[in-house]
C-alpha positions as a LaTeX table, in Angstrom:
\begin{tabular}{lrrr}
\hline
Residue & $x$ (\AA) & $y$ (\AA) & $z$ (\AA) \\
\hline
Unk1 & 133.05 & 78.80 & 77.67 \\
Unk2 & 129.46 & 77.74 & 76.74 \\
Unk3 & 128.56 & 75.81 & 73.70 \\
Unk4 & 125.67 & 77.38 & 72.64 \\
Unk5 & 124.86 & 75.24 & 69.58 \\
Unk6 & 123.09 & 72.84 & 71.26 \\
Unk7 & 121.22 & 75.03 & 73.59 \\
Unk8 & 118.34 & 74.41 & 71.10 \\
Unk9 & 119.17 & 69.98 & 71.91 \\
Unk10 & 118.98 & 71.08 & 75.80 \\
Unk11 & 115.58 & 72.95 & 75.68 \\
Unk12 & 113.90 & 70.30 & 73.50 \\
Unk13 & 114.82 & 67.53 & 75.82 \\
Unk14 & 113.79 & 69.07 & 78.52 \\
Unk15 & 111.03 & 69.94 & 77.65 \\
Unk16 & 110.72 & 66.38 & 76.37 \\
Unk17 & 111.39 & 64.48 & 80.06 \\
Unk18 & 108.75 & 67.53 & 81.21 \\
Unk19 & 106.22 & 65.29 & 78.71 \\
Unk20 & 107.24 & 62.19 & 80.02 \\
Unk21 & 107.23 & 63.15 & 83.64 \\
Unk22 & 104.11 & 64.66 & 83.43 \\
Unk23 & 103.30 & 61.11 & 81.57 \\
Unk24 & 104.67 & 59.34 & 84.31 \\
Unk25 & 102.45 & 61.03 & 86.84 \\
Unk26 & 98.90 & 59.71 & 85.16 \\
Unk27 & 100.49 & 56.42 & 84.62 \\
Unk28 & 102.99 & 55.12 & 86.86 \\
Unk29 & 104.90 & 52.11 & 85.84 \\
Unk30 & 108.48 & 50.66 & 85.75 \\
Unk31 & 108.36 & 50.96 & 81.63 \\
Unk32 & 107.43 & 54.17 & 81.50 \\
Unk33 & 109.95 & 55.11 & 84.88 \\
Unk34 & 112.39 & 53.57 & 82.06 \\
Unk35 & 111.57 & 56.11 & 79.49 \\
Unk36 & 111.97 & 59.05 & 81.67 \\
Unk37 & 115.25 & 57.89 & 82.73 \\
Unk38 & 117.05 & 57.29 & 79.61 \\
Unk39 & 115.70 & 60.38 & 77.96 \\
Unk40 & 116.80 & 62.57 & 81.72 \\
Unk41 & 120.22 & 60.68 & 80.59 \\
Unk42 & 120.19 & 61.85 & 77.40 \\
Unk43 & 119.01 & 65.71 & 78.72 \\
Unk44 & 122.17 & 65.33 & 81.05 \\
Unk45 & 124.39 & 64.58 & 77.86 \\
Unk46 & 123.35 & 67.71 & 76.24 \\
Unk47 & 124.34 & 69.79 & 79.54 \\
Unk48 & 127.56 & 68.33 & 79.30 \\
Unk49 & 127.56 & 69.44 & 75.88 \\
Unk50 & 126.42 & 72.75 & 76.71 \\
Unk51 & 129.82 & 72.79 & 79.09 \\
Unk52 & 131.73 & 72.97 & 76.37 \\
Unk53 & 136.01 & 73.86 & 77.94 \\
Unk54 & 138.12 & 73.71 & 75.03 \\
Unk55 & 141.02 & 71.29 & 75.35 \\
Unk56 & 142.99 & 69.73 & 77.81 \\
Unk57 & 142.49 & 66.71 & 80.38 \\
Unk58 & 139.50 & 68.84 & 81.61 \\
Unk59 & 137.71 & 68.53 & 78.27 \\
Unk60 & 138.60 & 64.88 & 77.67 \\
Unk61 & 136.92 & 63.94 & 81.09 \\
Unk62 & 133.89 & 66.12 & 79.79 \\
Unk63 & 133.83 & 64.02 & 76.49 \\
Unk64 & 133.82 & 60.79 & 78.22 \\
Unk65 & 131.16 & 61.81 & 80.57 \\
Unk66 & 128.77 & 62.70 & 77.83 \\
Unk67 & 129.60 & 59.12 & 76.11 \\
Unk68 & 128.78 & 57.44 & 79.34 \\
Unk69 & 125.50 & 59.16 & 79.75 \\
Unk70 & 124.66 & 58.22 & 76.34 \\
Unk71 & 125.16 & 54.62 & 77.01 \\
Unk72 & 123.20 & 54.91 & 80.29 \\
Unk73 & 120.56 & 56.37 & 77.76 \\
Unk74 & 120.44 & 53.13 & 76.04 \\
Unk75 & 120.70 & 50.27 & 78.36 \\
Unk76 & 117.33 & 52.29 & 80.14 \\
Unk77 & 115.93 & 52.08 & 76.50 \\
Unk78 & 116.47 & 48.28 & 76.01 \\
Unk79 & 115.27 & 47.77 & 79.88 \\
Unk80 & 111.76 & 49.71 & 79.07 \\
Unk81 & 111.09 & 47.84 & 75.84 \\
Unk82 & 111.62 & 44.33 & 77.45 \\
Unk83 & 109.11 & 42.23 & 77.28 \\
Unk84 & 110.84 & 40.70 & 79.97 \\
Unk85 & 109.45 & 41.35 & 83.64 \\
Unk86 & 111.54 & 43.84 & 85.63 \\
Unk87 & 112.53 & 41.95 & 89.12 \\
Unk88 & 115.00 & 42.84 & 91.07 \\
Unk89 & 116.50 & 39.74 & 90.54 \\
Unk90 & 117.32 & 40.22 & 87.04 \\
Unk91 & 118.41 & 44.39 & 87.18 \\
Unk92 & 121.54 & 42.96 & 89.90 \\
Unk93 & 122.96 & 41.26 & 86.60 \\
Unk94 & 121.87 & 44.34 & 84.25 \\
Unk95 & 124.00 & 46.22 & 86.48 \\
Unk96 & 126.90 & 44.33 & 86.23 \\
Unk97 & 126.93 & 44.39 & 82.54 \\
Unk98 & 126.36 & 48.12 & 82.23 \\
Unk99 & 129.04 & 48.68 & 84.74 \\
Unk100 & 131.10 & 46.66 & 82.38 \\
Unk101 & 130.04 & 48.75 & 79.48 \\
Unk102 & 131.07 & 51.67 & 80.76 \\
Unk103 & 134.19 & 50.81 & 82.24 \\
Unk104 & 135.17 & 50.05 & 78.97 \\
Unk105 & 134.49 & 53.22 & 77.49 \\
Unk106 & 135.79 & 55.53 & 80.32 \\
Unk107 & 139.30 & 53.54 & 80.02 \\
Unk108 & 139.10 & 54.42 & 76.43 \\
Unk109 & 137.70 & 57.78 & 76.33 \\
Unk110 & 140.22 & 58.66 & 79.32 \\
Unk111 & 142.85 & 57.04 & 77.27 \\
Unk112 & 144.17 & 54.06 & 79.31 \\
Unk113 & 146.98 & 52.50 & 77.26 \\
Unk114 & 147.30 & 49.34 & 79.12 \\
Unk115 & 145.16 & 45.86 & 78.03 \\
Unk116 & 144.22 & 44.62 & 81.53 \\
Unk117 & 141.71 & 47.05 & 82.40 \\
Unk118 & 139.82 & 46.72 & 79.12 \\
Unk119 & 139.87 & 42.87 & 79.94 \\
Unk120 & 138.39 & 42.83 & 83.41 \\
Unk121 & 135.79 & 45.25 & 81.68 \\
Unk122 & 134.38 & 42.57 & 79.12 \\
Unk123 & 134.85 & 39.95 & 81.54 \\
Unk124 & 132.42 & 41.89 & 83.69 \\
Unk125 & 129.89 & 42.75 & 81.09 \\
Unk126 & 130.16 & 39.22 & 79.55 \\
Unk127 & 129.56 & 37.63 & 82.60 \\
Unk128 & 126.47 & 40.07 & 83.73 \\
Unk129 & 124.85 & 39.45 & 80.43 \\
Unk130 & 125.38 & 35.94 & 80.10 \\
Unk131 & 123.91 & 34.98 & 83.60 \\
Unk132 & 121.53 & 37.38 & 83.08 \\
Unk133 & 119.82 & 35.87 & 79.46 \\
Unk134 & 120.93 & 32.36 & 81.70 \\
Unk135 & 118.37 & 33.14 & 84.53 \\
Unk136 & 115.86 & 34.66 & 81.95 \\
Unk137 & 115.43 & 31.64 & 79.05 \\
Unk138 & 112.56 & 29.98 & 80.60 \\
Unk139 & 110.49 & 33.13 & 79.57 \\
Unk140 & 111.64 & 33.77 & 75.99 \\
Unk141 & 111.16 & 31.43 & 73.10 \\
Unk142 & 114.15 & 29.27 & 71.54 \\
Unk143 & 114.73 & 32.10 & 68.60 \\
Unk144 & 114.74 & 34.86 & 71.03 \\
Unk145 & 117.25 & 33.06 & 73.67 \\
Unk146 & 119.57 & 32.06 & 70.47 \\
Unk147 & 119.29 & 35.88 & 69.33 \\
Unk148 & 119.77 & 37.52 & 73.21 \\
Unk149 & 122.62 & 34.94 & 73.61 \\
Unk150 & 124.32 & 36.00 & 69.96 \\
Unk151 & 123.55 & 39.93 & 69.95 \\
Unk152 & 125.79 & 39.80 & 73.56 \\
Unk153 & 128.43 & 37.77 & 72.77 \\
Unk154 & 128.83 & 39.59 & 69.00 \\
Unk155 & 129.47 & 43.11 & 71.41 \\
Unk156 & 131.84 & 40.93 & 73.42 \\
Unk157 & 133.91 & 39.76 & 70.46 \\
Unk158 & 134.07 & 43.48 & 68.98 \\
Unk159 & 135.50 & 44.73 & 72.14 \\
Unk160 & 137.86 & 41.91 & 72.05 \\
Unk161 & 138.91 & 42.18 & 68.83 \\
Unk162 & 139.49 & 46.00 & 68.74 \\
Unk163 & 141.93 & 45.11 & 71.96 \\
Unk164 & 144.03 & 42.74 & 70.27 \\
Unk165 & 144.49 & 44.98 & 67.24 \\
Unk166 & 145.02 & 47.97 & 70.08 \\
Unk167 & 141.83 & 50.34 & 69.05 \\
Unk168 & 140.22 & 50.30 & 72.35 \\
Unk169 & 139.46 & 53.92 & 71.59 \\
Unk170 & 136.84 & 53.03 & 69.09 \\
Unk171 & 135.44 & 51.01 & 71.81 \\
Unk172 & 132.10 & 53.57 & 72.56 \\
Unk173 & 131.24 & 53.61 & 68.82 \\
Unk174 & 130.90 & 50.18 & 69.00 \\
Unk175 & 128.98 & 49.85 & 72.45 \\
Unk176 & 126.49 & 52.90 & 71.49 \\
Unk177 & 125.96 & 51.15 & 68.32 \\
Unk178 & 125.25 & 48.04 & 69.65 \\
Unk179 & 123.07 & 49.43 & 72.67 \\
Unk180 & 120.44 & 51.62 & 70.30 \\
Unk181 & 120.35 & 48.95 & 68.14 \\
Unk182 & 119.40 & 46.44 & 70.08 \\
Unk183 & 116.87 & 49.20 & 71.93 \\
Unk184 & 115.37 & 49.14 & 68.34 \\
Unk185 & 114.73 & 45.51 & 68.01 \\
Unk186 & 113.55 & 45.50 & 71.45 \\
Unk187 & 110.94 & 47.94 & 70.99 \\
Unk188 & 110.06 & 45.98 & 67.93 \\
Unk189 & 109.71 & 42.75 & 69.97 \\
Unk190 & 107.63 & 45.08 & 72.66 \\
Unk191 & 104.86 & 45.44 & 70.34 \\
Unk192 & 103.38 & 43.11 & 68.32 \\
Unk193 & 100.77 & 45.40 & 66.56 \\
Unk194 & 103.42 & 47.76 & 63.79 \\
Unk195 & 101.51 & 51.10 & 64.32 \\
Unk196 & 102.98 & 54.11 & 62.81 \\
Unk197 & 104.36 & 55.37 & 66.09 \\
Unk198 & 106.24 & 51.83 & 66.78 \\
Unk199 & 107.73 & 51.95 & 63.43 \\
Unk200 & 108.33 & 55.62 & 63.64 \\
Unk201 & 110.11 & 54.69 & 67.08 \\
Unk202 & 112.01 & 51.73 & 65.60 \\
Unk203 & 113.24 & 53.41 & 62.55 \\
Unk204 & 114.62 & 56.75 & 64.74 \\
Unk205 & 116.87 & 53.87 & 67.04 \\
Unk206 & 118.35 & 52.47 & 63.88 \\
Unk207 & 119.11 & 55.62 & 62.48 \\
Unk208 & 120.59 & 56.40 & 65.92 \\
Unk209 & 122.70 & 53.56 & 66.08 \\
Unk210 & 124.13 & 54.82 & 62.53 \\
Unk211 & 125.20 & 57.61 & 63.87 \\
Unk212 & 128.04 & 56.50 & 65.49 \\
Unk213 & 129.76 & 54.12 & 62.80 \\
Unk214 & 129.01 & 56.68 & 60.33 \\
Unk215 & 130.46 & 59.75 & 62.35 \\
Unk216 & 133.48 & 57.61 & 62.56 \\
Unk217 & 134.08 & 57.22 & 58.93 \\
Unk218 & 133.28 & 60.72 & 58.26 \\
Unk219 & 136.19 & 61.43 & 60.70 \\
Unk220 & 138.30 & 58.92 & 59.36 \\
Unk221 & 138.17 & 59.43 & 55.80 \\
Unk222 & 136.57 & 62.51 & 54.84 \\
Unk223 & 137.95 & 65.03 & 58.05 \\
Unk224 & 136.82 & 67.94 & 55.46 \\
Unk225 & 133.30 & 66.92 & 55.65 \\
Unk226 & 131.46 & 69.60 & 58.49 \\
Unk227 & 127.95 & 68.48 & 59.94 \\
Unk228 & 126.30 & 70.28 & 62.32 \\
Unk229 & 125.77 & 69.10 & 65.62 \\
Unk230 & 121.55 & 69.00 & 64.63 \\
Unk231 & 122.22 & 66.61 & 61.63 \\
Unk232 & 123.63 & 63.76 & 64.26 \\
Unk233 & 120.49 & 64.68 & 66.93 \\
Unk234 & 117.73 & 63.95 & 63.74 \\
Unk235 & 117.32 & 60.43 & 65.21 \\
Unk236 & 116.92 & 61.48 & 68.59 \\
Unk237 & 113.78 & 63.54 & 67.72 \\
Unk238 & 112.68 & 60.63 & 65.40 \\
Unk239 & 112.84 & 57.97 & 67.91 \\
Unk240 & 111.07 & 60.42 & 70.78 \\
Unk241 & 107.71 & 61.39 & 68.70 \\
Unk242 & 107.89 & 57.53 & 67.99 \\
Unk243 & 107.60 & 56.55 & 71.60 \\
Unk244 & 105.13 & 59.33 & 71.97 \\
Unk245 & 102.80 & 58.59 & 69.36 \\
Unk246 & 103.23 & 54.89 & 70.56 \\
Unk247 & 101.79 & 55.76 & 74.07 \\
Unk248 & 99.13 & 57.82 & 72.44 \\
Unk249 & 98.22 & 54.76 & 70.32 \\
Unk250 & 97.84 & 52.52 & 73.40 \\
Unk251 & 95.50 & 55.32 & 75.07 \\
Unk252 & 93.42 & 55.62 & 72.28 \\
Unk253 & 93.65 & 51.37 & 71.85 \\
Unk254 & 92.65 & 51.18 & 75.63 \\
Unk255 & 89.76 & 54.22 & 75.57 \\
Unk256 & 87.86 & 52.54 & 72.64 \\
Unk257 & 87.92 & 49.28 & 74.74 \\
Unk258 & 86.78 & 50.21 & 77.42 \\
Unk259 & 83.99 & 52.10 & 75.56 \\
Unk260 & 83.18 & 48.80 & 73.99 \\
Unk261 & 83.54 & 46.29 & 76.96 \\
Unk262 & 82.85 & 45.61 & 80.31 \\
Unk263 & 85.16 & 47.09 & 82.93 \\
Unk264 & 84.23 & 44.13 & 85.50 \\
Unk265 & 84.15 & 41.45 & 83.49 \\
Unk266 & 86.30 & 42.35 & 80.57 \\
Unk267 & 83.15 & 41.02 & 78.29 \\
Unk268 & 82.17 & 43.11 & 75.13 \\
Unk269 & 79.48 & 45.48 & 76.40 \\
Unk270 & 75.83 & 45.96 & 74.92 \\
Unk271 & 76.87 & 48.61 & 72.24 \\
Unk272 & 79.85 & 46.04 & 71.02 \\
Unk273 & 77.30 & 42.91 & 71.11 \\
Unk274 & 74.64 & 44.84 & 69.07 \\
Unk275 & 76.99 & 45.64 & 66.47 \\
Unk276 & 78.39 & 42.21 & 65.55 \\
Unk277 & 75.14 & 40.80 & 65.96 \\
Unk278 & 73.95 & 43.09 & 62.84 \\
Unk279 & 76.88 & 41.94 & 60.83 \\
Unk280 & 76.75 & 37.85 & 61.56 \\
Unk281 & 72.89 & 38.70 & 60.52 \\
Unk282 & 73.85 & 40.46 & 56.99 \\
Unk283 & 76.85 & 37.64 & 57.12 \\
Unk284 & 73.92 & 34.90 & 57.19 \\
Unk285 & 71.84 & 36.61 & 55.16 \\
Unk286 & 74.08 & 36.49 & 52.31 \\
Unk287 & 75.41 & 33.05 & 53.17 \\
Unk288 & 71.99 & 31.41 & 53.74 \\
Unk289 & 72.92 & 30.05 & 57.44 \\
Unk290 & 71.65 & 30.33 & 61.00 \\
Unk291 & 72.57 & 32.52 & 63.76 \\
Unk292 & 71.64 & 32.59 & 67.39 \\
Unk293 & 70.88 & 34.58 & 70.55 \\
Unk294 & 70.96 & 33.23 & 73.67 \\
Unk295 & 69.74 & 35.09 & 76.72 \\
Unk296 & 71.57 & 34.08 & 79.83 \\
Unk297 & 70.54 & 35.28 & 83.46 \\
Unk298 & 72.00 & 34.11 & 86.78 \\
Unk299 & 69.15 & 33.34 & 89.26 \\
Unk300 & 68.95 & 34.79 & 92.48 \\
Unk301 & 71.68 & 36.96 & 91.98 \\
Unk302 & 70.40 & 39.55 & 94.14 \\
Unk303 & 70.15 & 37.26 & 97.07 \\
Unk304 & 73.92 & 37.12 & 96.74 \\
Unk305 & 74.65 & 40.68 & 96.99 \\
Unk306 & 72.21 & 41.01 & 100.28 \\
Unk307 & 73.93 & 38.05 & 102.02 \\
Unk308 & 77.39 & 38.34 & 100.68 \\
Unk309 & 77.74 & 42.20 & 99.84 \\
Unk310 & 78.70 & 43.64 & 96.33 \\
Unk311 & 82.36 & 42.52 & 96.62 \\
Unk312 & 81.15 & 38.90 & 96.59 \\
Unk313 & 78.85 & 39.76 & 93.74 \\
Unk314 & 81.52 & 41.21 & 91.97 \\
Unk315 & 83.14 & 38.10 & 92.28 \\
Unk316 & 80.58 & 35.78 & 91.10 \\
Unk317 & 79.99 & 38.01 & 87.80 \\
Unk318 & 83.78 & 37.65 & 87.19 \\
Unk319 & 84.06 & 33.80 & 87.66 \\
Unk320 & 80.60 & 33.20 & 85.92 \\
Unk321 & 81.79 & 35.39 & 82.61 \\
Unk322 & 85.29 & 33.16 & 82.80 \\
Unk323 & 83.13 & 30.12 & 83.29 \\
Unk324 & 81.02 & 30.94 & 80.10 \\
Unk325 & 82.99 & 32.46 & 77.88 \\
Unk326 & 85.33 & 29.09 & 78.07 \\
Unk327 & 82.02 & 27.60 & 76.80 \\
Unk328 & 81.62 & 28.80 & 73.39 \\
Unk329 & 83.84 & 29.10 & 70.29 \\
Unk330 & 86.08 & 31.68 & 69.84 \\
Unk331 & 84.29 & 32.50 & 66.23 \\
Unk332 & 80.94 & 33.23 & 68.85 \\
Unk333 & 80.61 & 36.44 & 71.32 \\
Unk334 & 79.48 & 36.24 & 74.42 \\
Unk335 & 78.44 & 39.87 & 76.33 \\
Unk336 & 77.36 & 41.51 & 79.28 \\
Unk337 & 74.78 & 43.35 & 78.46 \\
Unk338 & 73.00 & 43.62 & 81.44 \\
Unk339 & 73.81 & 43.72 & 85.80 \\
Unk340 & 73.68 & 39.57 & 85.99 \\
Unk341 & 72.79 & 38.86 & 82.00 \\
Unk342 & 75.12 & 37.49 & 79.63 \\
Unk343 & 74.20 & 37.65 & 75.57 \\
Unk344 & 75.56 & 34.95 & 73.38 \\
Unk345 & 75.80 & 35.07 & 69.82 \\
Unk346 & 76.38 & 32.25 & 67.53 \\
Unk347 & 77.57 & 32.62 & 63.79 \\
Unk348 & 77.32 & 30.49 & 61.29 \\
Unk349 & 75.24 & 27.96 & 63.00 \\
Unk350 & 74.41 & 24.94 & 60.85 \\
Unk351 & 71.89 & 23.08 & 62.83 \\
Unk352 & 69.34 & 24.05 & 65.10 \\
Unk353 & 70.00 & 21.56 & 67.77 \\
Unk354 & 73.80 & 22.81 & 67.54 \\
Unk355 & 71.93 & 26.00 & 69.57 \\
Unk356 & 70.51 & 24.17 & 71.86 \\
Unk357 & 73.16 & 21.97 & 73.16 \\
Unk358 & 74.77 & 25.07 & 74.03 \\
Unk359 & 71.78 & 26.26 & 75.50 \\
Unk360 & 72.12 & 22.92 & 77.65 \\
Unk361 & 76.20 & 23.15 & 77.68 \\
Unk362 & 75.89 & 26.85 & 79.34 \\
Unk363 & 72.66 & 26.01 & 81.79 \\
Unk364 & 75.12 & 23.37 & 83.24 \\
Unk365 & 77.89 & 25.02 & 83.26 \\
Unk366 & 75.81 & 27.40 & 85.90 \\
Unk367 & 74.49 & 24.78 & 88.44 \\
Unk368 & 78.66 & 23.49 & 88.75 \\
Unk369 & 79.69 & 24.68 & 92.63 \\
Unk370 & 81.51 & 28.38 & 92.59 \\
Unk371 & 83.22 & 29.38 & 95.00 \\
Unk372 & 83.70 & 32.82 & 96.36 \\
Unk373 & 85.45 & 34.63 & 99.16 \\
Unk374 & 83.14 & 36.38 & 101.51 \\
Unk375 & 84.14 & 38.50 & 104.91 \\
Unk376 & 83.23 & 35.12 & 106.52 \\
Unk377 & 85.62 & 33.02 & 104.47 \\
Unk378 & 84.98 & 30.97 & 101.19 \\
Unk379 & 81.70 & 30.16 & 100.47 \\
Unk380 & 80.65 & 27.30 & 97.96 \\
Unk381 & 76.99 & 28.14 & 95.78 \\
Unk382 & 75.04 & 26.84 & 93.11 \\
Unk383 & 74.15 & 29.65 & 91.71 \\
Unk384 & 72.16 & 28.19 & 88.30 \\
Unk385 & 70.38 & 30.29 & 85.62 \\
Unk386 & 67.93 & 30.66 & 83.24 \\
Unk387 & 68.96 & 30.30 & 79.23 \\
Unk388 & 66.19 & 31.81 & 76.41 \\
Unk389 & 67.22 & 30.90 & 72.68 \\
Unk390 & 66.44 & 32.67 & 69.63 \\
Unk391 & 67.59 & 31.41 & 65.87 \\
Unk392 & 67.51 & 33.58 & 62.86 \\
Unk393 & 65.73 & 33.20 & 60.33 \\
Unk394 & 63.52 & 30.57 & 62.34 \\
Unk395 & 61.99 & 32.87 & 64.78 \\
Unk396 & 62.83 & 36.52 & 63.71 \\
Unk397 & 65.14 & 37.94 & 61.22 \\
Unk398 & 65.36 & 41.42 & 62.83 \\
Unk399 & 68.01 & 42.06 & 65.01 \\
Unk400 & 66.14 & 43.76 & 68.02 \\
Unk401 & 63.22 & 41.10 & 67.39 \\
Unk402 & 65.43 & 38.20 & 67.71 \\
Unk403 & 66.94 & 40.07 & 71.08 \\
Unk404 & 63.22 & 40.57 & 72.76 \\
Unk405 & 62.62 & 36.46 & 71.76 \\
Unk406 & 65.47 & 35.56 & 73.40 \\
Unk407 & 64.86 & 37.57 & 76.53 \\
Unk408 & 61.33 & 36.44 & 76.56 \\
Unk409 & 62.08 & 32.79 & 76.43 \\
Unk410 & 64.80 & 33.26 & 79.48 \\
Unk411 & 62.24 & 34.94 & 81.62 \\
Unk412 & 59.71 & 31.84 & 80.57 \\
Unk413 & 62.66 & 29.61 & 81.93 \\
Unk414 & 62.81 & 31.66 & 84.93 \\
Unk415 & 59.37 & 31.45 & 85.77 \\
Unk416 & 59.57 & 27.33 & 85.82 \\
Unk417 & 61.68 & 27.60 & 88.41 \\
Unk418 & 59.96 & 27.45 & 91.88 \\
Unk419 & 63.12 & 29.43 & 93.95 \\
Unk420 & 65.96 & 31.92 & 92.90 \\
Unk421 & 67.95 & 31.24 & 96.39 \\
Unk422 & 71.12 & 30.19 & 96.14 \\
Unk423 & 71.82 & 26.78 & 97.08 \\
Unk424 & 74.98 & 25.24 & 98.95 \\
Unk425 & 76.10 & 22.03 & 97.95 \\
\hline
\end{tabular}
């Protein structure tokens, strides 16, 4: 006999791990492999569901399988939205406590009477999770090693407790409690910027974690009290278009950066620069202070991609736009905005000789040795460059003037100097 209630519960999720699949496809990754598997768990607990056989020892092995699937469900959730990296290393000891987990609730759901078995289970998880937050400290902060630590040992002591007072049977409300919740927090940890699909996401686990205490008390103390099967799957839904509107966030997050910066260097681009350089303009304007441009171009750049190839030029741009951007203050903006030119902005400038002992600081920081690999093995160059300054109001107080000033002055620098080769130290 078919359940056919939550036929609707089996066509949304598949159609949900469809999403995520198709998700997983454009953007392979062990998170995202992490979603897909704990929401396939999930499907799978709905098509034991759907297998609905009455009573009996039959229908009791059903039940059990659909709690373990559940809990499978939510360790996959907590391993996707740690922050932690996913080695091998550490899933040997995640293994060993989910094992544990659900050894525990099979011996209760199949209604094992006798304490040893539920023993060896918390041993097991206990000692999985414990080595496994053991191995792990080094890459989480004090607060988060005292929480990981306390969080696992306050699901050890529930288990323990409920088998010296013999209600082992309650034993999967507690562990799918404790799992969803913590999947919750986790996800909350995962992200440090609280969009409205993170909180969306965060909020549906808690609510799904309630489920389960709350489901108990209604069968406890008010047996009268009828639900449907959809009231109990609300959080489900809640907690899937939060992880989907999450993803969507970071796409859109990631498409207007890389509309704004440089994809080699990771710089802000020319349409990014132009903008804040009109607002620390109006900023000085109002504020009666200075602001800068300074035009910086590597010389004989092009020699390096002839000798070296494009790879090795690549390379240089990279390590040059690391070089300089350690240079300047974090307040300041320094941008590609053209094949070897950097732009630097200063806001806020006080002086006028504060400019140009940048201007010096950055001209240096060129003519230091680079080093770059090449197909004939490292190669050391001074590459040098050429710096042109510009200072509002002082020269121009237009924004495209103060850019052409700039640019001319760097090309004036240029022309003082006698050869653009590339020398080796």
């Amino acid at each position: 006999m078919l359940n056919y209630s939550v036929l609707p519960n089996l066509i949304a999720l598949a159609a949900l791990v469809i999403v995520f699949r198709s998700m997983l496809h454009r953007h392979a990754g062990d998170q995202l492999d992490s979603w897909l598997r704990g929401w396939t768990f999930v499907l799978l607990y709905f098509v034991v569901r759907l297998l609905e056989v009455g009573h009996g020892p039959w229908a009791r092995y059903m039940d059990t399988t659909a709690v373990l699937l559940l809990e499978l469900s939510g360790a996959a959730f907590i391993r996707a939205a740690s922050l932690l990296n996913r080695r091998p290393s550490k899933r040997v000891y995640i293994t060993i406590w989910t094992a544990g987990v659900l050894a525990y609730s099979a011996f209760a759901g199949l209604g094992v009477h006798a304490v040893g078995p539920y023993w060896i289970a918390v041993v097991v998880m206990t000692t999985g999770n414990t080595i496994r937050n053991f191995k792990v400290r080094h890459m989480r902060s004090t607060a988060d090693n005292f929480f990981s630590f306390l969080f696992a040992w306050i699901l050890s002591g529930s288990l323990v407790a409920l088998i010296l007072v013999h209600r082992m049977q309650y034993g999967a409300d507690v562990t799918l409690t404790w799992v969803f919740l913590m999947a919750g927090i986790r996800y909350a940890q995962c992200f440090r910027r609280k969009t409205v699909g993170v909180m969306t996401a965060v909020g549906g686990f808690l609510a799904w974690s309630l489920v389960h205490p709350l489901g108990l008390l209604v069968t406890l103390y008010a047996p009268s009290v009828s639900l449907q099967d959809e009231f109990w799957g609300i959080p489900k839904y809640i907690t899937a278009i939060g992880i989907l509107l999450t993803f969507l966030e970071i796409q859109i997050d990631r498409a207007e950066h890389l509309a704004l910066h440089d994809p080699l260097t990771g710089l802000p681009n020319r349409r990014l620069f132009e903008d804040r350089l009109q607002k620390t303009l109006d900023r000085a304007e109002r504020n009666q202070t200075r602001a800068a441009v300074l035009q910086v171009d590597m010389n004989g750049f092009k020699q390096i991609n002839d000798t070296y190839g494009h790879a090795a030029g690549d390379a240089v741009l990279r390590a040059m736009a690391t070089r300089l951007a350690g240079r300047i203050r974090k307040a300041d903006t320094i941008a590609r905005t053209g094949g070897d030119e950097f732009t630097v902005l200063i806001a806020d400038l006080n002086q006028l000789d504060g400019a140009e002992g940048l201007a010096k600081i950055l001209q240096d920081a060129m003519e230091q040795p680079l080093t770059i690999a090449t197909a004939d093995g490292e190669k050391q160059l001074i590459i040098g460059g050429s710096v042109g300054l510009a200072v509002y109001p002082d020269h121009a107080e237009a924004a495209d003037e103060l850019c052409d000033l700039a640019d001319a002055a760097m090309y004036e620098s240029k022309r003082r100097i006698k050869s653009f080769e590339p020398a080796t130290p």
